[in-house]
Backbone bond lengths (Angstrom), bond angles and torsions (degrees), N, CA, C in turn:
res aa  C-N    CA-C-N  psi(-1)  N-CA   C-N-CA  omega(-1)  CA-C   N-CA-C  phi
1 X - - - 1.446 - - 1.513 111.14 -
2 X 1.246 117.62 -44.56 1.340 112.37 165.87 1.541 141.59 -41.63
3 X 1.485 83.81 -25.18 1.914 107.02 175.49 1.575 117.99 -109.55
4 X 1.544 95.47 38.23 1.406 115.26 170.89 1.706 105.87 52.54
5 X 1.573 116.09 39.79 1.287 118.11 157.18 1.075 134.84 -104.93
6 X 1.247 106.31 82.50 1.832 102.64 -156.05 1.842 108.60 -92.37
7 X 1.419 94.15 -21.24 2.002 91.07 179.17 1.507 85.77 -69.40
8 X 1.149 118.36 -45.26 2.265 116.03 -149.76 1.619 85.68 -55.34
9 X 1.583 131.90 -44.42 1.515 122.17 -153.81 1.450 93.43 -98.67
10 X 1.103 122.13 -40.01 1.854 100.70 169.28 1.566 127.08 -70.05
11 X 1.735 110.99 3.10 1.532 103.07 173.10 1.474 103.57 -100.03
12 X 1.486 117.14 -38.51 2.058 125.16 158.86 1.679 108.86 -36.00
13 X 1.326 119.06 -48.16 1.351 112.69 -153.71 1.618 88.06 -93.13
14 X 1.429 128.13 -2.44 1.534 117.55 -168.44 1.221 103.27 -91.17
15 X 1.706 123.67 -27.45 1.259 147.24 -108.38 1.559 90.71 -120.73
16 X 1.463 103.79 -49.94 1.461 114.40 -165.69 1.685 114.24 -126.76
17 X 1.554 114.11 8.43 1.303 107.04 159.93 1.785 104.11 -142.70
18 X 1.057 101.68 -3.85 1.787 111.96 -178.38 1.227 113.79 -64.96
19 X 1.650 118.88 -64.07 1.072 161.49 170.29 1.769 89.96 85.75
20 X 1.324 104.63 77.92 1.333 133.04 167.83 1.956 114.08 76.13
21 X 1.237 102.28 -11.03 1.487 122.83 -179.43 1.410 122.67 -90.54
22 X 1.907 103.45 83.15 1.601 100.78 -171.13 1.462 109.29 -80.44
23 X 1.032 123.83 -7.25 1.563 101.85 168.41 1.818 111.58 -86.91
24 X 1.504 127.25 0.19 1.662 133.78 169.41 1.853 94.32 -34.51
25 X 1.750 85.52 116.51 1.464 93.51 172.31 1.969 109.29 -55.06
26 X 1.366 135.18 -11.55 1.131 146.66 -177.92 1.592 97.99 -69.36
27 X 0.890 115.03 -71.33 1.585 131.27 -177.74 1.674 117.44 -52.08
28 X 1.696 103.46 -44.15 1.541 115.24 -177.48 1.585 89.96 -72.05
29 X 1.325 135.61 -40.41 1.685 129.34 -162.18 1.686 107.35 -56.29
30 X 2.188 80.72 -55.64 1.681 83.06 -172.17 1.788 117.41 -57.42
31 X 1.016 105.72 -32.76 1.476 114.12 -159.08 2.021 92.89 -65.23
32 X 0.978 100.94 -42.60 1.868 121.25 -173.10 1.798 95.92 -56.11
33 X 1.420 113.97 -56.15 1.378 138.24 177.41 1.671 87.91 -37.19
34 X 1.014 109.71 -99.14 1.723 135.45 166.22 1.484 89.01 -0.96
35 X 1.221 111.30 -106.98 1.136 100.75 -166.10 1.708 158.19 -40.81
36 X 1.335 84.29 -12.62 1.656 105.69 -175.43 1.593 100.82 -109.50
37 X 1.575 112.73 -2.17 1.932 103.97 165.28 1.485 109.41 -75.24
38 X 1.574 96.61 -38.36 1.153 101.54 -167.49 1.384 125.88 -86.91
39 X 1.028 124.03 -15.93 1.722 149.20 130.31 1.256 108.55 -23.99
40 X 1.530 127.12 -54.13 1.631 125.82 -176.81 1.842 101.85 -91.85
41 X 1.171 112.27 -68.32 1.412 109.89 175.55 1.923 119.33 -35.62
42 X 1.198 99.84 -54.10 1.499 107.53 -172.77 1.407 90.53 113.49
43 X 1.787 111.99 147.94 1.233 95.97 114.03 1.701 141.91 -132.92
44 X 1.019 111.98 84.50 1.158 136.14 177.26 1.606 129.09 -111.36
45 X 1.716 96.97 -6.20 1.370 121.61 175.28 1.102 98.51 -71.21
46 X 1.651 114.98 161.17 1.848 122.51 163.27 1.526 101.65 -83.72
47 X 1.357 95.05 143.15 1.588 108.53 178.07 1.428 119.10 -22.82
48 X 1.370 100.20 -54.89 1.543 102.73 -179.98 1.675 119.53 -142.02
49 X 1.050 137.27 125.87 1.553 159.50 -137.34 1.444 100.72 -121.95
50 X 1.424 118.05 80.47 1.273 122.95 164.84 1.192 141.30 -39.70
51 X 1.355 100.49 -43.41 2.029 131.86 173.87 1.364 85.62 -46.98
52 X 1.481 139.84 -47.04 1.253 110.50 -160.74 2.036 120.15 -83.07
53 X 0.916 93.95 8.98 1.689 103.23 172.63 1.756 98.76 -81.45
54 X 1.192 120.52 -32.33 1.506 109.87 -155.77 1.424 93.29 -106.14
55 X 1.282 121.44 -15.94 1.879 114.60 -144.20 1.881 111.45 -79.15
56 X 1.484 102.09 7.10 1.712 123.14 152.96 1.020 131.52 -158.83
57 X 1.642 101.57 174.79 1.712 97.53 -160.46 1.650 101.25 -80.37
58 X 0.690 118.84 16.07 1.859 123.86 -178.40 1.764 103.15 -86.87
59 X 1.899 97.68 -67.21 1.676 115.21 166.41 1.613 106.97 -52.12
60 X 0.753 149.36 -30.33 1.442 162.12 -137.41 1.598 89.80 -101.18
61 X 0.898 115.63 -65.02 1.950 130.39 -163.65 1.631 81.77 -67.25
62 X 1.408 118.41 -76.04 1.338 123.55 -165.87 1.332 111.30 -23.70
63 X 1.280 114.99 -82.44 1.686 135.30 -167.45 1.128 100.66 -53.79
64 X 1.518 129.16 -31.38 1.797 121.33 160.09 1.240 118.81 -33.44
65 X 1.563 98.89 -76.86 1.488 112.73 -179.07 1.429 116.89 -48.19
66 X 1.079 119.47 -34.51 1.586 113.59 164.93 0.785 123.23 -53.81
67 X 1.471 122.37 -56.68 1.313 129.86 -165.12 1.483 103.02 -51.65
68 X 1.533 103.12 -50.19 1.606 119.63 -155.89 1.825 108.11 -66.84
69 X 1.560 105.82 -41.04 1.371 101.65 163.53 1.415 114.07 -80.71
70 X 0.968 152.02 -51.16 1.968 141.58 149.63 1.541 102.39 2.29
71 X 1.582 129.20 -60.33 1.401 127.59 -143.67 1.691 97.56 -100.72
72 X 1.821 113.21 -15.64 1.524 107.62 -176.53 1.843 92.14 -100.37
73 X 1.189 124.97 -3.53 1.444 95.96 179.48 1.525 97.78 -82.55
């Protein structure tokens, strides 16, 4: 949806939560959902934004401990 495909994600979301019914208020929510994340997020962002693992001392501790269990398993 971000790449201005809005039939490709309303025939996926019909396909596999519709159960063939694109107007299923289930399908119309998600699709609504969809659109308004990406409305606030952007998308023009990169997939994924690293800065935000480090950008406190809370994230900071976290991503340690990962790391640190990652390298002892």
């Amino acid at each position: 949806m971000s790449q201005d495909r809005h039939e490709e994600a309303l025939q996926v979301l019909t396909e596999y939560h519709g159960e063939g019914d694109r107007e299923s208020p289930f399908v119309q929510l998600e699709y609504r959902e969809m659109l308004q994340d990406i409305s606030i997020t952007g998308a023009d962002k990169r997939w994924w934004d690293y800065r935000e693992l480090f950008n406190s001392r809370e994230t900071r501790y976290r991503s340690l401990m990962v790391i640190i269990m990652v390298s002892l398993a």
